[in-house]
C-alpha positions as CSV (number, residue, x, y, z in Angstrom):
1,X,-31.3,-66.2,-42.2
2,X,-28.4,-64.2,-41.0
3,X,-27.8,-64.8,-37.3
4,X,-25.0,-62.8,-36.1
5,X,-22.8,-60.2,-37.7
6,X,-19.7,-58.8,-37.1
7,X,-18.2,-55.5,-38.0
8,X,-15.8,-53.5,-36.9
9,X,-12.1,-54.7,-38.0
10,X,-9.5,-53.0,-39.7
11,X,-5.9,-52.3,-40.3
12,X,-4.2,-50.2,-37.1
13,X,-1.1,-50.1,-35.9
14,X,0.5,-52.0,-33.0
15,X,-0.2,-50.1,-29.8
16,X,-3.5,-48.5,-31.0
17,X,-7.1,-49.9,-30.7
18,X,-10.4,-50.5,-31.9
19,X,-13.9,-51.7,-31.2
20,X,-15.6,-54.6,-32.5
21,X,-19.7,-54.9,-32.6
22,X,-21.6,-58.5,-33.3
23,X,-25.2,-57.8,-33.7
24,X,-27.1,-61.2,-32.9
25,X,-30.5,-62.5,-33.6
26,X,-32.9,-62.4,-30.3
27,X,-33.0,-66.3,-30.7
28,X,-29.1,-66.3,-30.1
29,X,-28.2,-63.3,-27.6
30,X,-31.5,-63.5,-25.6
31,X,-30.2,-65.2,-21.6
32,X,-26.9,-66.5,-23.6
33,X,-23.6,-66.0,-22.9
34,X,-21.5,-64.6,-25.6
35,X,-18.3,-64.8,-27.0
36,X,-15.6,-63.7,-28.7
37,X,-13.3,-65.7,-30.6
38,X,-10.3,-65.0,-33.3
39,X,-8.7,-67.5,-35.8
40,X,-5.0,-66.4,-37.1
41,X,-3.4,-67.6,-39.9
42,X,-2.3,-71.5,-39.6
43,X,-3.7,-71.7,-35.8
44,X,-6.9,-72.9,-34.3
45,X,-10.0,-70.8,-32.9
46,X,-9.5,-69.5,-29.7
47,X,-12.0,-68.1,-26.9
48,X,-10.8,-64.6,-26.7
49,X,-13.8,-63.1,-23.7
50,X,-16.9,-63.9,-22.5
51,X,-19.9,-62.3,-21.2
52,X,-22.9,-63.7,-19.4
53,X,-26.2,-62.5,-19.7
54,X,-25.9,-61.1,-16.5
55,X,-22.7,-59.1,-17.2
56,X,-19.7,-61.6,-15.9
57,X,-16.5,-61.6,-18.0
58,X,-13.7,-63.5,-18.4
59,X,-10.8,-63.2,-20.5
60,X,-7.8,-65.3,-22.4
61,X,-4.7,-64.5,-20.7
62,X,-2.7,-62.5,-23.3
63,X,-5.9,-60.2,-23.9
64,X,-6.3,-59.3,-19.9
65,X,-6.0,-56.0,-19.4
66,X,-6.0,-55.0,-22.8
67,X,-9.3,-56.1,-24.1
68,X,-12.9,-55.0,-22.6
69,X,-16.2,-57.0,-23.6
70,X,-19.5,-55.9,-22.8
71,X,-23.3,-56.5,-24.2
72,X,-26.0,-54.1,-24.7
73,X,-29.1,-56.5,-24.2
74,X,-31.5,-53.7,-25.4
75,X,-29.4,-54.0,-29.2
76,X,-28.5,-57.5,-28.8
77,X,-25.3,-56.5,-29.6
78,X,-21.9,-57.9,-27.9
79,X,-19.0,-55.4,-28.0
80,X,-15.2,-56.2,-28.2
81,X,-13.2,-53.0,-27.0
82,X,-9.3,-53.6,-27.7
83,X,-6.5,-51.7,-26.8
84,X,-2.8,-51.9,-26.8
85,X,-3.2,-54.1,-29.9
86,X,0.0,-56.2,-31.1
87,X,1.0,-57.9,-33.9
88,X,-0.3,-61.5,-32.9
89,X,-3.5,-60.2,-32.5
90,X,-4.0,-60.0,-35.8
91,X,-6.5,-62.7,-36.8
92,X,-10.4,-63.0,-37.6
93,X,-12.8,-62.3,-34.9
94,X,-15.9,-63.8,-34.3
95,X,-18.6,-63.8,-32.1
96,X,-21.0,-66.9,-30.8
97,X,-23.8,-67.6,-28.0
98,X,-23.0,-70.3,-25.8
99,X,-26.0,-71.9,-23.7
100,X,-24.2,-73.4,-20.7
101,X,-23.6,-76.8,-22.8
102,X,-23.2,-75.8,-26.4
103,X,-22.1,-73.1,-28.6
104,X,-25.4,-71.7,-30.4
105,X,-26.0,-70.2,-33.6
106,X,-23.5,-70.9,-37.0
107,X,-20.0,-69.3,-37.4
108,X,-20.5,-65.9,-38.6
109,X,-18.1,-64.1,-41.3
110,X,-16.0,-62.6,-39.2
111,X,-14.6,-59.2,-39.0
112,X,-10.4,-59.2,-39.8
113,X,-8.2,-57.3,-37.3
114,X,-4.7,-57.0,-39.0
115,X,-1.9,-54.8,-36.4
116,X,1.2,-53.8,-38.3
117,X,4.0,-53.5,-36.1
């Protein structure tokens, strides 16, 4: 049972941009939170944004300002609009529900974001 996919990625230079979509399952998106996360070569997962259910975002520090998350609870869909992209975003992305105490659902496969400076 696929429970969240994420499409999108791509190849683009540095200073261009692109838009990310993770489709959920109701049982994941439905009053969660959601999240974005990327994984670059060698490092650790990082949070990258958040959304609540109600529309609050927050935002890693080197992505503020360039990055714009959003949900559209009628498509259960969480959106990751990026911007001003740079070489050390380049990574996979992924997306997750978080309840308040723990992240919800299983890892996804990811959509791959590669800027070329």
């Amino acid at each position: 049972q696929v429970q969240l996919v994420e499409s999108g990625g791509g190849l683009v230079q540095a200073g261009g941009s692109l838009r990310l979509s993770c489709v959920a399952s109701t049982s994941i998106f439905s009053s969660n939170t959601m999240n974005w996360y990327r994984q670059a070569p060698g490092k650790q997962r990082e949070l990258v944004a958040s959304v609540t259910n109600g529309g609050t975002t927050t935002y890693e520090d080197s992505v503020k300002d360039r990055f714009t998350i959003s949900r559209d609870n009628a498509k259960n869909t969480v959106y990751l609009q990026m911007s001003k992209l740079k070489p050390d975003d380049t990574a996979i992305y992924y997306c997750r529900g978080y309840n308040g105490r723990i992240l919800v659902g299983s890892w996804g496969q990811g959509t791959q974001v590669t800027v070329s400076s």
